[in-house]
MIMARVO-992246 format. One record per atom (N, C-alpha, C, O): residue in one letter; x, y negated, z negated; residue number from 0; atom name. Coordinates in nm, 3 decimals. Layout:
! MIMARVO-992246
ATOM   resn         X         Y         Z   resi   name
ATOM      A         X         Y         Z    NUM     CA
...
***
This chain:
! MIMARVO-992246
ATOM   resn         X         Y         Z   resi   name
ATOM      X     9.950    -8.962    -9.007      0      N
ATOM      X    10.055    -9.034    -9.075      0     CA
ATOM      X    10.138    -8.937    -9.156      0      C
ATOM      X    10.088    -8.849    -9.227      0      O
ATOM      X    10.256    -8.957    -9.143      1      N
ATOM      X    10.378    -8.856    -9.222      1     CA
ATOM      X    10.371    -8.937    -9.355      1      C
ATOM      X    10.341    -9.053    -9.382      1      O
ATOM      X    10.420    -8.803    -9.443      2      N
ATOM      X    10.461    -8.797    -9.588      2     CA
ATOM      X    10.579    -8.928    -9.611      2      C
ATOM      X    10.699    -8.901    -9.598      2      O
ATOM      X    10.544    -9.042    -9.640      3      N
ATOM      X    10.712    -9.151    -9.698      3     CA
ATOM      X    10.792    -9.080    -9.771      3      C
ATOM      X    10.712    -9.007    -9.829      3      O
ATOM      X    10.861    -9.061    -9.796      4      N
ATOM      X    10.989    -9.033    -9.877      4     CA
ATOM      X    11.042    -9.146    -9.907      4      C
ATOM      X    11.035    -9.241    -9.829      4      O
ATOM      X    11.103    -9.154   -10.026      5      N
ATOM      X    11.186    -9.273   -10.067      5     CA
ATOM      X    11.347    -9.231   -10.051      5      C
ATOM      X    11.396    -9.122   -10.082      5      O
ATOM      X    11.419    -9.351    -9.994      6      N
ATOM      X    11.536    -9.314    -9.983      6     CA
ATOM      X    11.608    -9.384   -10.112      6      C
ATOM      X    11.569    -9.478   -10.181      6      O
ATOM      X    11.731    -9.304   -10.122      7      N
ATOM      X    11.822    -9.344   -10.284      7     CA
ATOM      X    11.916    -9.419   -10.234      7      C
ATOM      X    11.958    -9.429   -10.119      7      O
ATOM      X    11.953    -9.487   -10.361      8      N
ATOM      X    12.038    -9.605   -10.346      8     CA
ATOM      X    12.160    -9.580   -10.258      8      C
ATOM      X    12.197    -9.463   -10.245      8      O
ATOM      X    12.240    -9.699   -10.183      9      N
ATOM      X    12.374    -9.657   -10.109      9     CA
ATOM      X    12.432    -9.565   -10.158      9      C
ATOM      X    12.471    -9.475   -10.083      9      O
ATOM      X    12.456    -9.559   -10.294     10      N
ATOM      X    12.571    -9.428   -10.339     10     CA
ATOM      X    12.512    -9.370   -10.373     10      C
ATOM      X    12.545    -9.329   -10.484     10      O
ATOM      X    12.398    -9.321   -10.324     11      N
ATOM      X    12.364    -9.201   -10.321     11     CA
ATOM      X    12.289    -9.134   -10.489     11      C
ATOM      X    12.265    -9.023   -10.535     11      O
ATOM      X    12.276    -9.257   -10.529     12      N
ATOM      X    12.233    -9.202   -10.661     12     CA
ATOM      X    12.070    -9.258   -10.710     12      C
ATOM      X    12.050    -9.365   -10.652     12      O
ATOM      X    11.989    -9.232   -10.770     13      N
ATOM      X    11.855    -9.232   -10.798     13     CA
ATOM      X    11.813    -9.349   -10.871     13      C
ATOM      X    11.835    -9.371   -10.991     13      O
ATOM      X    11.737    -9.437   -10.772     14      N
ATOM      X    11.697    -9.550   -10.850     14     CA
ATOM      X    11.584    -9.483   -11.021     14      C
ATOM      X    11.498    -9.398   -11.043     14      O
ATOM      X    11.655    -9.580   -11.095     15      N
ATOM      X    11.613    -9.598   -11.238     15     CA
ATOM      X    11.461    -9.611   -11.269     15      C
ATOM      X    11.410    -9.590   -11.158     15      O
ATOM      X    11.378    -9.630   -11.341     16      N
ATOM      X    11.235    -9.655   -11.328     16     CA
ATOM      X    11.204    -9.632   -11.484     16      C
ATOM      X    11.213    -9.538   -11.563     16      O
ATOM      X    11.154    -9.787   -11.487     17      N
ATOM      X    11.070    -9.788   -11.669     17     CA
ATOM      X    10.933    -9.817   -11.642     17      C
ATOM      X    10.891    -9.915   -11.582     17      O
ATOM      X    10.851    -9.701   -11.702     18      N
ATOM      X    10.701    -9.717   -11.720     18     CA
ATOM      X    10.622    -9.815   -11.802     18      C
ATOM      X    10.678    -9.786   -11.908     18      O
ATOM      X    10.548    -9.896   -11.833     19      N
ATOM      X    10.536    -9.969   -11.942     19     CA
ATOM      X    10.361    -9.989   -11.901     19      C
ATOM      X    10.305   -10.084   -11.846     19      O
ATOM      X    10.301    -9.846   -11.956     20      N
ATOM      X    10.161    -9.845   -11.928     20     CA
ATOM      X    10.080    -9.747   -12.040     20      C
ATOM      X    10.103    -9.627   -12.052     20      O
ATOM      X     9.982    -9.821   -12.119     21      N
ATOM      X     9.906    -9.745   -12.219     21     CA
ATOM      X     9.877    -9.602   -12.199     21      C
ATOM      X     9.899    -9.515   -12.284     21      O
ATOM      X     9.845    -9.588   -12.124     22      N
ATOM      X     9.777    -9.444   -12.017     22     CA
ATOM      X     9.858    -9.362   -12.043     22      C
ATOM      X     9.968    -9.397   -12.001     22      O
ATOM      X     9.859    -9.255   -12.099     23      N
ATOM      X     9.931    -9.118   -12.071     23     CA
ATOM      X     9.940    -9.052   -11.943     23      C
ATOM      X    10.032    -8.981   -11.904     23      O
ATOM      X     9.809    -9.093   -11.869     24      N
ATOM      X     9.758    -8.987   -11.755     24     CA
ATOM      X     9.822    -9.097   -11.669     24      C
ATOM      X     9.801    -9.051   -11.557     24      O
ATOM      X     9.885    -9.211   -11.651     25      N
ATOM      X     9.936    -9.330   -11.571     25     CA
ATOM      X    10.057    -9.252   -11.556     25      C
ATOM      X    10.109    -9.215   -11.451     25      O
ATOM      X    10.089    -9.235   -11.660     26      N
ATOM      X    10.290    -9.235   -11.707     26     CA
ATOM      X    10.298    -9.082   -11.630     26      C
ATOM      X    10.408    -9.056   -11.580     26      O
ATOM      X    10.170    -8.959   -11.614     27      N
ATOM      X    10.253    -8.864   -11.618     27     CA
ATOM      X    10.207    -8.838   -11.490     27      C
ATOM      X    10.238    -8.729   -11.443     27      O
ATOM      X    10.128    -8.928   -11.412     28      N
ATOM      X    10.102    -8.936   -11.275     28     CA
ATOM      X    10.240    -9.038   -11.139     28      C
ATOM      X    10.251    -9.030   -11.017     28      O
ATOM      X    10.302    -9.105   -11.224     29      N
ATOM      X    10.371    -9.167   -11.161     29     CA
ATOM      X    10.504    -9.100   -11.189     29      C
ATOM      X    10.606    -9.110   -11.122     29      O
ATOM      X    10.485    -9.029   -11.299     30      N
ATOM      X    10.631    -8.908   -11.284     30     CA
ATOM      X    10.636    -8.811   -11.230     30      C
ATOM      X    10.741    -8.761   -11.187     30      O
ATOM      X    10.503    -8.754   -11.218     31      N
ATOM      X    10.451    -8.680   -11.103     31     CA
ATOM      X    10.482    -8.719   -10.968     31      C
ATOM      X    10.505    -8.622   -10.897     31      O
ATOM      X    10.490    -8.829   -10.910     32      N
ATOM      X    10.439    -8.876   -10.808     32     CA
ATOM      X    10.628    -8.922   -10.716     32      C
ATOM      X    10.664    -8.913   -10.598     32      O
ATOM      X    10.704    -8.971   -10.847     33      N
ATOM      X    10.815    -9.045   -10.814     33     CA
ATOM      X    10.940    -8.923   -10.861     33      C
ATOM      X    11.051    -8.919   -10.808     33      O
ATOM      X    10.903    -8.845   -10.949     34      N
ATOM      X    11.084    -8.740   -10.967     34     CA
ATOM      X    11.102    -8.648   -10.856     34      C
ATOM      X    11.213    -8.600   -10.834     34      O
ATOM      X    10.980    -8.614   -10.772     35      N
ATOM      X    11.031    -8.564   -10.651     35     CA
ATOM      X    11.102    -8.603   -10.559     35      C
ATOM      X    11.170    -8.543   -10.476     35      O
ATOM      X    11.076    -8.749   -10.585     36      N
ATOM      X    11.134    -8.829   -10.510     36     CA
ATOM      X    11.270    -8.876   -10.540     36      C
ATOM      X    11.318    -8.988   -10.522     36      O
ATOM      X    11.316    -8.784   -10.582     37      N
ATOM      X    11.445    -8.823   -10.690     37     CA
ATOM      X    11.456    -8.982   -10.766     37      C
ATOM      X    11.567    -9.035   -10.774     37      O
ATOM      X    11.349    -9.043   -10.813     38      N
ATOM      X    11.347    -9.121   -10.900     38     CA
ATOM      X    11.417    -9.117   -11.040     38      C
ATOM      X    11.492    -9.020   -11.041     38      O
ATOM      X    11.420    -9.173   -11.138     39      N
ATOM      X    11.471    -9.083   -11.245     39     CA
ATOM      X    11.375    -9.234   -11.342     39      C
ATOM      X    11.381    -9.357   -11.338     39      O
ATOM      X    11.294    -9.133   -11.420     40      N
ATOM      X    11.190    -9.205   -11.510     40     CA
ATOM      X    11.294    -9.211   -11.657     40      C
ATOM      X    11.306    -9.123   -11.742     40      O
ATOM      X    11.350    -9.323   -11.651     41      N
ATOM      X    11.448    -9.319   -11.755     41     CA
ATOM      X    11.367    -9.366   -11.872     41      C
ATOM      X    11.436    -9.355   -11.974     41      O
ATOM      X    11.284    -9.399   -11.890     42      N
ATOM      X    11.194    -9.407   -12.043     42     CA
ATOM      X    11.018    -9.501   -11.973     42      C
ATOM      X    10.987    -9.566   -11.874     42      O
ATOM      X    10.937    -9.442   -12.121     43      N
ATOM      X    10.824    -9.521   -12.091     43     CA
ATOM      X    10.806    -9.590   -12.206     43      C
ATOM      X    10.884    -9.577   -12.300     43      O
ATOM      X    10.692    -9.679   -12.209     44      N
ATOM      X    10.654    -9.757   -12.363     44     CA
ATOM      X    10.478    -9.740   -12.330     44      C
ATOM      X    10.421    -9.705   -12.226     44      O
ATOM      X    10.439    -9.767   -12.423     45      N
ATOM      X    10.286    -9.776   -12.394     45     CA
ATOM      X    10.215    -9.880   -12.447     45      C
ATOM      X    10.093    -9.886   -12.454     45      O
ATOM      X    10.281    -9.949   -12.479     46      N
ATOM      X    10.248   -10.140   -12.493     46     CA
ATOM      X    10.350   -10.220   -12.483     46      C
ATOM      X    10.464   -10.190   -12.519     46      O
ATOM      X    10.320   -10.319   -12.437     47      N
ATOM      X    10.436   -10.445   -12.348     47     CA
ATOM      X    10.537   -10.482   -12.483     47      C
ATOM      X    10.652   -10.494   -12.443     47      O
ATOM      X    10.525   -10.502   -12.628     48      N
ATOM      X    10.625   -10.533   -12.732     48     CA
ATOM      X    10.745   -10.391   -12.705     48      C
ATOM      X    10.866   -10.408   -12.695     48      O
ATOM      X    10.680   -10.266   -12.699     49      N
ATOM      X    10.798   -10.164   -12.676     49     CA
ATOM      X    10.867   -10.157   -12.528     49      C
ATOM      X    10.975   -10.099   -12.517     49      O
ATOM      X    10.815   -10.209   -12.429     50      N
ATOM      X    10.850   -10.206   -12.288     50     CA
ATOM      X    10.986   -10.310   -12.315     50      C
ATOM      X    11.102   -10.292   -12.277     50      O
ATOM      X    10.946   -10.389   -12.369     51      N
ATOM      X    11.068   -10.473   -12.333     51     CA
ATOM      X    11.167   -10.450   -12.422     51      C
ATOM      X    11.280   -10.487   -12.392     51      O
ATOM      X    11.147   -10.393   -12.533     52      N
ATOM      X    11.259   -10.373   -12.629     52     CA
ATOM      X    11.294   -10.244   -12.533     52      C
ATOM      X    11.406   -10.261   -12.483     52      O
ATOM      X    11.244   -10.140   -12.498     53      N
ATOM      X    11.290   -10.037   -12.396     53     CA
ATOM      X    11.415   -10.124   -12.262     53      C
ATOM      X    11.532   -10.095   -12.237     53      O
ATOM      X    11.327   -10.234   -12.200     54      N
ATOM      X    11.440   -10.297   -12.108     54     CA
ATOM      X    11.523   -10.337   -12.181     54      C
ATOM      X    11.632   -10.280   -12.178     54      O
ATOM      X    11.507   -10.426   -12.257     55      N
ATOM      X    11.672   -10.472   -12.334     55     CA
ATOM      X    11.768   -10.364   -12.365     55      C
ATOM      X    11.888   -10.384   -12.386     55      O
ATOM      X    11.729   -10.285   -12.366     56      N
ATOM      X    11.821   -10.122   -12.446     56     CA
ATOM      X    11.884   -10.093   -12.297     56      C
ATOM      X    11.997   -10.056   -12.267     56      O
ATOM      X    11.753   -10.127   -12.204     57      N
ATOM      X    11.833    -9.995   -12.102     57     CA
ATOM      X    11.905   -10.120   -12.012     57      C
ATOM      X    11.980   -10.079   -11.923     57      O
ATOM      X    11.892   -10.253   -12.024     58      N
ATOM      X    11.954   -10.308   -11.933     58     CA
ATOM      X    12.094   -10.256   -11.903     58      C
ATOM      X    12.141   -10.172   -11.978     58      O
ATOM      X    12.170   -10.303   -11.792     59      N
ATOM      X    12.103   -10.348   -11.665     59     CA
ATOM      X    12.085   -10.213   -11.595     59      C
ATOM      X    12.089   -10.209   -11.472     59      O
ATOM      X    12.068   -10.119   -11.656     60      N
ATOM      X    12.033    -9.952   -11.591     60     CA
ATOM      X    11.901    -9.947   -11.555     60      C
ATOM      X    11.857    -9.839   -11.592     60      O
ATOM      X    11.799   -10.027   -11.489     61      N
ATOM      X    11.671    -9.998   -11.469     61     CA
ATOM      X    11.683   -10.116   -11.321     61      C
ATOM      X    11.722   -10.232   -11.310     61      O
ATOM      X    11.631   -10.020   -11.234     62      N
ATOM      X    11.614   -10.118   -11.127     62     CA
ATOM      X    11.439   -10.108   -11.045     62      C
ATOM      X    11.401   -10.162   -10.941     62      O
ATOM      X    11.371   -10.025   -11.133     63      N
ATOM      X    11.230   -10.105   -11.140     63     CA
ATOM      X    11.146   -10.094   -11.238     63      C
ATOM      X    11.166   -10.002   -11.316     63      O
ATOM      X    11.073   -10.153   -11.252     64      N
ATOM      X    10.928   -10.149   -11.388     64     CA
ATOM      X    10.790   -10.135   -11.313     64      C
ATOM      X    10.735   -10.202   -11.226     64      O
ATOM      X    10.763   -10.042   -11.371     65      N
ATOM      X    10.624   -10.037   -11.333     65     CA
ATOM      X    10.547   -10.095   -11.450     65      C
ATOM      X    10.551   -10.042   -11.560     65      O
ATOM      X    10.467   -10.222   -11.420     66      N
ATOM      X    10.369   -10.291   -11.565     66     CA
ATOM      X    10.198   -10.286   -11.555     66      C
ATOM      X    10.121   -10.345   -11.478     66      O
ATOM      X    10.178   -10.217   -11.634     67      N
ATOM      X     9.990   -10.227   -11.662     67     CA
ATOM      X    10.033   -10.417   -11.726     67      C
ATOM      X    10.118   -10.485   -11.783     67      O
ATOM      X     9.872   -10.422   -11.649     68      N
ATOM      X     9.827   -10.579   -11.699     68     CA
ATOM      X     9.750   -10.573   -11.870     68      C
ATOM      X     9.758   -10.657   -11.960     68      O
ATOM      X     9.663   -10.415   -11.867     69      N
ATOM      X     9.554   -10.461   -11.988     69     CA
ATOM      X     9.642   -10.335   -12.082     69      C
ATOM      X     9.646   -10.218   -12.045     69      O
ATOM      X     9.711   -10.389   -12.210     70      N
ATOM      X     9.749   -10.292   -12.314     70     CA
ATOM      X     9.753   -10.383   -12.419     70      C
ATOM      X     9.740   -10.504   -12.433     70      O
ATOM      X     9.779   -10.258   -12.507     71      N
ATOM      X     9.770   -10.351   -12.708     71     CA
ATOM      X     9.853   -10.412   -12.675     71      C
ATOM      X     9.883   -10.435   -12.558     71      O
ATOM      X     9.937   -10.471   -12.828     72      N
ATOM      X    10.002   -10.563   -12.859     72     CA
ATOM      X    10.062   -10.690   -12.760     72      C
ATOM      X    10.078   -10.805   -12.801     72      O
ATOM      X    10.083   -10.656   -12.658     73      N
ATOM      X    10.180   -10.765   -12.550     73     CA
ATOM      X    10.115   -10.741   -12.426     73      C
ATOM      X    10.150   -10.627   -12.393     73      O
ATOM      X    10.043   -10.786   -12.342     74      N
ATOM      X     9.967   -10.757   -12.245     74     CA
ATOM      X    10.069   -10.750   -12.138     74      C
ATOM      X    10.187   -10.759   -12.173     74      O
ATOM      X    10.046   -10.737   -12.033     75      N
ATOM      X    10.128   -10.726   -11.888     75     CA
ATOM      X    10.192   -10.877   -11.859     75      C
ATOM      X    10.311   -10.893   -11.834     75      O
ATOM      X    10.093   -10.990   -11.865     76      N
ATOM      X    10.118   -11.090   -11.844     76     CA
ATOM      X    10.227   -11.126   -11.934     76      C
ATOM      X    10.329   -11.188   -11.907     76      O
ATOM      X    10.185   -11.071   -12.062     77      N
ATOM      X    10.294   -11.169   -12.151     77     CA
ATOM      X    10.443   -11.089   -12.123     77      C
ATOM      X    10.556   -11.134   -12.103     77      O
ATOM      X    10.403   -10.983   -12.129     78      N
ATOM      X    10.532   -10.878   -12.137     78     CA
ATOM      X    10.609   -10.945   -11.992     78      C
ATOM      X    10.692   -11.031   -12.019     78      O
ATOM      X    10.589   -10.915   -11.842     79      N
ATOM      X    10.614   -11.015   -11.765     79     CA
ATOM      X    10.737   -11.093   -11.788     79      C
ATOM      X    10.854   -11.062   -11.767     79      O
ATOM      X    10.668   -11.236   -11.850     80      N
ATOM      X    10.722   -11.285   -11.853     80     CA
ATOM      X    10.842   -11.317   -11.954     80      C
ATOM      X    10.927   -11.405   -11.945     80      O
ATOM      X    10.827   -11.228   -12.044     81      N
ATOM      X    10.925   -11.203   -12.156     81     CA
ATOM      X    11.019   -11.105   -12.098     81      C
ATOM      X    11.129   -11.107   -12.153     81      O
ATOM      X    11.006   -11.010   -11.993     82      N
ATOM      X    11.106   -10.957   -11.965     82     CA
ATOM      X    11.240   -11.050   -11.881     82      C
ATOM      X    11.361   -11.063   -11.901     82      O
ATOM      X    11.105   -11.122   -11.743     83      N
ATOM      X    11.161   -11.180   -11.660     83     CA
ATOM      X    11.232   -11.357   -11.737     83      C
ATOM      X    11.288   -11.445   -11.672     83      O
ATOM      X    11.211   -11.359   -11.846     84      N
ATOM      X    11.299   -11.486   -11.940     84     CA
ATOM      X    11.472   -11.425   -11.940     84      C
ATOM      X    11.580   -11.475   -11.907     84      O
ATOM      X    11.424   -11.272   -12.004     85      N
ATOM      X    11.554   -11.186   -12.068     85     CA
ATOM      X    11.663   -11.190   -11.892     85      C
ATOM      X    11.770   -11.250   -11.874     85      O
ATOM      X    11.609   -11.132   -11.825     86      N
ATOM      X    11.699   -11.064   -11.688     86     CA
ATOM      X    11.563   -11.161   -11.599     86      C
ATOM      X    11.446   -11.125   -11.613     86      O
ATOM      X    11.606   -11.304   -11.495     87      N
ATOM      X    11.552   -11.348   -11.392     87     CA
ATOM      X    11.552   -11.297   -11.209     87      C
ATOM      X    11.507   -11.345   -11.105     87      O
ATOM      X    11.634   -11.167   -11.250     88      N
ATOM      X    11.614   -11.059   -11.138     88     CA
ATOM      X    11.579   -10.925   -11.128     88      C
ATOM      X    11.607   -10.833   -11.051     88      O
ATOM      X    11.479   -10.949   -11.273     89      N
ATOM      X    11.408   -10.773   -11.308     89     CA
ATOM      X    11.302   -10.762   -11.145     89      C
ATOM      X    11.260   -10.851   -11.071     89      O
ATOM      X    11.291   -10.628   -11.139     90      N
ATOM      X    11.196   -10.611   -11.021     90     CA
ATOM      X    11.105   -10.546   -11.101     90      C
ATOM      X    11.132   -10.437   -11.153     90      O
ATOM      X    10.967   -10.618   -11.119     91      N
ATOM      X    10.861   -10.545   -11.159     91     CA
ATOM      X    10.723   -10.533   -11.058     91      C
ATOM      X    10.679   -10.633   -11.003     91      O
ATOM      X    10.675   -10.429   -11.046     92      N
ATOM      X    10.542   -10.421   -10.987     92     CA
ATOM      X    10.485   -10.385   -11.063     92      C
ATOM      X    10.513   -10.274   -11.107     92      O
ATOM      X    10.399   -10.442   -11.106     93      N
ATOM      X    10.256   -10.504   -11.190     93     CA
ATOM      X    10.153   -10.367   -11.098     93      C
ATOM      X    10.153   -10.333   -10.980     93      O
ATOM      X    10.065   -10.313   -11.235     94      N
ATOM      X     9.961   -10.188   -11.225     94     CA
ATOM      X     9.837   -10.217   -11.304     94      C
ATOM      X     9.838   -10.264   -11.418     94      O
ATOM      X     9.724   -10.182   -11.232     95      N
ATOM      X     9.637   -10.207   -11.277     95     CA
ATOM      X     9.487   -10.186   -11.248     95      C
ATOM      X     9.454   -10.218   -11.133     95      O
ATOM      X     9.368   -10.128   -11.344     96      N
ATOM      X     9.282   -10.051   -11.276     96     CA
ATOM      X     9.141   -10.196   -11.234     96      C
ATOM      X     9.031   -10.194   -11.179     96      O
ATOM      X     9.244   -10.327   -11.310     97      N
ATOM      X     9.096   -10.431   -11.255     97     CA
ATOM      X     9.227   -10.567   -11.127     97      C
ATOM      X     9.322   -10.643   -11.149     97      O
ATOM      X     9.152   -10.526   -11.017     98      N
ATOM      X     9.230   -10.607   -10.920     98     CA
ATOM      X     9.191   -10.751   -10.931     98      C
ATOM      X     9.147   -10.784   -10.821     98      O
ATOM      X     9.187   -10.842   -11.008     99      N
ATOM      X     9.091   -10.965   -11.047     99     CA
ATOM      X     9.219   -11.058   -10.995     99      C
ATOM      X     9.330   -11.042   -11.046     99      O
ATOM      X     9.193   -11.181   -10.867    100      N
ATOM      X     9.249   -11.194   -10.818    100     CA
ATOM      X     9.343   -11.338   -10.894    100      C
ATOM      X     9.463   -11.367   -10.898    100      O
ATOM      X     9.244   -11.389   -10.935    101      N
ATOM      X     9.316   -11.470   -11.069    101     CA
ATOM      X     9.411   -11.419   -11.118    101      C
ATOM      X     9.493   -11.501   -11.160    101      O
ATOM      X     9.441   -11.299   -11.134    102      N
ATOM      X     9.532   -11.210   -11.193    102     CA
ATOM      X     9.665   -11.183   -11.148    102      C
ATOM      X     9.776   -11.223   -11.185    102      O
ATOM      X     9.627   -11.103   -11.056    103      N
ATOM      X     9.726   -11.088   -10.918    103     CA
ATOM      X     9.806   -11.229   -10.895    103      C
ATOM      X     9.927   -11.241   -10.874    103      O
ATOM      X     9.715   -11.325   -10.904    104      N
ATOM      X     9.824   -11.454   -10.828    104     CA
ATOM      X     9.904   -11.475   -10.915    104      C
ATOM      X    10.025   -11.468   -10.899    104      O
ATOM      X     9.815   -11.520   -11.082    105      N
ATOM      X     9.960   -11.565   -11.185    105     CA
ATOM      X    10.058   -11.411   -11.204    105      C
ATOM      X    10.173   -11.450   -11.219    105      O
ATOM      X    10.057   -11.315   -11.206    106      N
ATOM      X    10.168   -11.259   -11.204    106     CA
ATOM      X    10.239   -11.280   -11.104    106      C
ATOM      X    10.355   -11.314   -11.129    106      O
ATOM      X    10.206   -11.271   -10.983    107      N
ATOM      X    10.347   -11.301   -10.855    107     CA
ATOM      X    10.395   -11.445   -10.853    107      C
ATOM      X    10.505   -11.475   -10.806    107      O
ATOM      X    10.302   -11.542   -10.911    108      N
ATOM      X    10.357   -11.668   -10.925    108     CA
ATOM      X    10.462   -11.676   -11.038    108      C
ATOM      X    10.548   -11.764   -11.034    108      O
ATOM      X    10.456   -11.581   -11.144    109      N
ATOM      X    10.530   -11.566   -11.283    109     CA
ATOM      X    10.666   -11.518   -11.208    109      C
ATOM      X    10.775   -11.572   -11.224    109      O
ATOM      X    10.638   -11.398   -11.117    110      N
ATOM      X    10.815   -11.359   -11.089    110     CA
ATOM      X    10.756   -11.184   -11.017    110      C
ATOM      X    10.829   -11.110   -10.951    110      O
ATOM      X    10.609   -11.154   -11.053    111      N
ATOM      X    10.614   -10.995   -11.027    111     CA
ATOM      X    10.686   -10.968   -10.876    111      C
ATOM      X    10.722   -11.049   -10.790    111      O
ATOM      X    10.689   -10.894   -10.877    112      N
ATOM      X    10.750   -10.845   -10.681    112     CA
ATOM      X    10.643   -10.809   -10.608    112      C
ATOM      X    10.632   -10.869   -10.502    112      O
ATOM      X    10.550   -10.719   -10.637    113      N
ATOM      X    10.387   -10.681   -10.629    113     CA
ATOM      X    10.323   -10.657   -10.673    113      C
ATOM      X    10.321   -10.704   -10.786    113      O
ATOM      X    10.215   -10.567   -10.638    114      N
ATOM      X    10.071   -10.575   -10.731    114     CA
ATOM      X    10.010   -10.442   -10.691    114      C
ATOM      X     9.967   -10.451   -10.576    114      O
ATOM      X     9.995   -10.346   -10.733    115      N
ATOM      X     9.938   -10.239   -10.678    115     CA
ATOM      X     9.780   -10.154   -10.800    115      C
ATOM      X     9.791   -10.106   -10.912    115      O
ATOM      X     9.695   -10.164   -10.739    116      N
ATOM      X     9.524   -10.122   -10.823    116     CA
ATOM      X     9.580    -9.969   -10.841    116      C
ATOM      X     9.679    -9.907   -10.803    116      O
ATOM      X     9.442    -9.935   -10.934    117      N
ATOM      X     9.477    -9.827   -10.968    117     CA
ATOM      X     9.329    -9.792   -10.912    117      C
ATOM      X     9.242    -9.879   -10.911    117      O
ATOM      X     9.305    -9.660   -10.866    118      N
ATOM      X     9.382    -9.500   -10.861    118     CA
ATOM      X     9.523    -9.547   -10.779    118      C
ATOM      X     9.508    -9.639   -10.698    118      O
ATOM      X     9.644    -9.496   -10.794    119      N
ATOM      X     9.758    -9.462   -10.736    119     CA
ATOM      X     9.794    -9.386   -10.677    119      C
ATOM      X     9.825    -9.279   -10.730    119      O
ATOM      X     9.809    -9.408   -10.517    120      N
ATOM      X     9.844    -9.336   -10.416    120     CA
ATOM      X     9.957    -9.336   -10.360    120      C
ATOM      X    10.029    -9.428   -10.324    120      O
ATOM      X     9.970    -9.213   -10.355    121      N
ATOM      X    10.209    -9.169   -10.364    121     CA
ATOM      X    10.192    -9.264   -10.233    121      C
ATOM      X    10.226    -9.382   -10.247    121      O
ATOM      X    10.150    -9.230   -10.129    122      N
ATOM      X    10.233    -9.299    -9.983    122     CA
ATOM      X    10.229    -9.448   -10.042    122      C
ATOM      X    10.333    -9.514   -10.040    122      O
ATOM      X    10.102    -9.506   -10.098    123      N
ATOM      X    10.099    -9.652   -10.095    123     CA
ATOM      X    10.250    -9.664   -10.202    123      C
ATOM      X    10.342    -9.725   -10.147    123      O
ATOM      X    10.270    -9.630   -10.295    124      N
ATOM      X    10.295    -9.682   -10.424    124     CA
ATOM      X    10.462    -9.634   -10.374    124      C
ATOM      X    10.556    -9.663   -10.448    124      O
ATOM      X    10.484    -9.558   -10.240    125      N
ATOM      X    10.633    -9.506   -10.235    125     CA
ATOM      X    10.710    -9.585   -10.105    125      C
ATOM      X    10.823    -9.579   -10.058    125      O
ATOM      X    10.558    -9.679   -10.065    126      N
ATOM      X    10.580    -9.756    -9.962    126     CA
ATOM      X    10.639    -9.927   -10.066    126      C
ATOM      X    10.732   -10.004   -10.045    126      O
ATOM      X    10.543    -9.925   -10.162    127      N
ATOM      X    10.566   -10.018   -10.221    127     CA
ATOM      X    10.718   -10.045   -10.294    127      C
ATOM      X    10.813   -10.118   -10.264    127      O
ATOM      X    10.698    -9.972   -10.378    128      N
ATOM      X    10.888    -9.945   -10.437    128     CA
ATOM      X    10.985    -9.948   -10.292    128      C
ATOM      X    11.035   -10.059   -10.277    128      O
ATOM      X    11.022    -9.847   -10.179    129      N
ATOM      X    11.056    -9.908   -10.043    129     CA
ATOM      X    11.101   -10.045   -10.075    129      C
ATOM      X    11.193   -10.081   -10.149    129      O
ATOM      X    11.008   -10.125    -9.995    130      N
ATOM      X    11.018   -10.266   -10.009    130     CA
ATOM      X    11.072   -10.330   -10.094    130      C
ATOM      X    11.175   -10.388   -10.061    130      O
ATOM      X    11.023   -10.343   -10.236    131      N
ATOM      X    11.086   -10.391   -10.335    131     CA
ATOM      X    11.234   -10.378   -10.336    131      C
ATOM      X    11.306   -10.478   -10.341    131      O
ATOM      X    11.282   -10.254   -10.332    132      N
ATOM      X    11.433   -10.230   -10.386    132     CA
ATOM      X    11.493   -10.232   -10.260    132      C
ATOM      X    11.606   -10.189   -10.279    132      O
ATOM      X    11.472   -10.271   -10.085    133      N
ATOM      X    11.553   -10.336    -9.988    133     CA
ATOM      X    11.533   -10.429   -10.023    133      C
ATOM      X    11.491   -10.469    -9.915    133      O
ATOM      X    11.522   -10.520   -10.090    134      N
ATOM      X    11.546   -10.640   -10.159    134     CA
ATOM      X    11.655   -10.733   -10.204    134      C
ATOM      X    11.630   -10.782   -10.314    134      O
ATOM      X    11.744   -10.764   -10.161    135      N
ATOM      X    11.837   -10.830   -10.257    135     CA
ATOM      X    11.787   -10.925   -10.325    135      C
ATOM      X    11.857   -10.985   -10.407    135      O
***
């Protein structure tokens, strides 16, 4: 199986990307994983109350979120759905190291786009974004 590459938006310019995951080693693995890809990691937060004050700032300049489910103050779930209240066409894929399927469902039933476990693997996670953002 060949290396995915992610392709950039029609004009040619680098989809946006907000982190919103406790983990240091999350944030600097998925910047690792996605600026080669000419992504552009335009900010992170490391609990869901700063993630979303981060989206409100950067709206509408972010065209994906990456969300941990388990962090302080505002969990994934809540954050979620407080983003997707603010903007009802945020694209978020939901991250997370417990795949508990209870879990998984109410976020995609809430609005997530997908669901991807953690350890994080570039082909899976560059296949995933892919999809999401041919999306209208």
């Amino acid at each position: 199986m060949g290396v995915i590459t992610l392709k950039k938006k029609e004009d040619g310019s680098p989809y946006k990307v907000l982190i919103i995951d406790d983990s240091l080693f999350v944030v600097k693995q998925l910047t690792k994983m996605l600026e080669p890809q000419g992504v552009e990691i335009v900010a992170f937060a490391y609990d869901g109350e700063k993630g979303l004050e981060k989206y409100k700032a950067l709206y509408p300049n972010i065209d994906l979120v990456f969300l941990d489910i388990k962090m302080p103050n505002s969990d994934g779930v809540e954050t979620l759905k407080n983003i997707l209240d603010f903007d009802k066409s945020a694209k978020i894929l939901m991250i997370s190291a417990y795949g508990c399927e209870d879990i998984i469902k109410k976020t995609l039933l809430i609005g997530a786009k997908d669901f991807i476990t953690k350890p994080i693997k570039q082909d899976k996670i560059i296949s995933k974004i892919q999809q999401i953002l041919s999306k209208k």
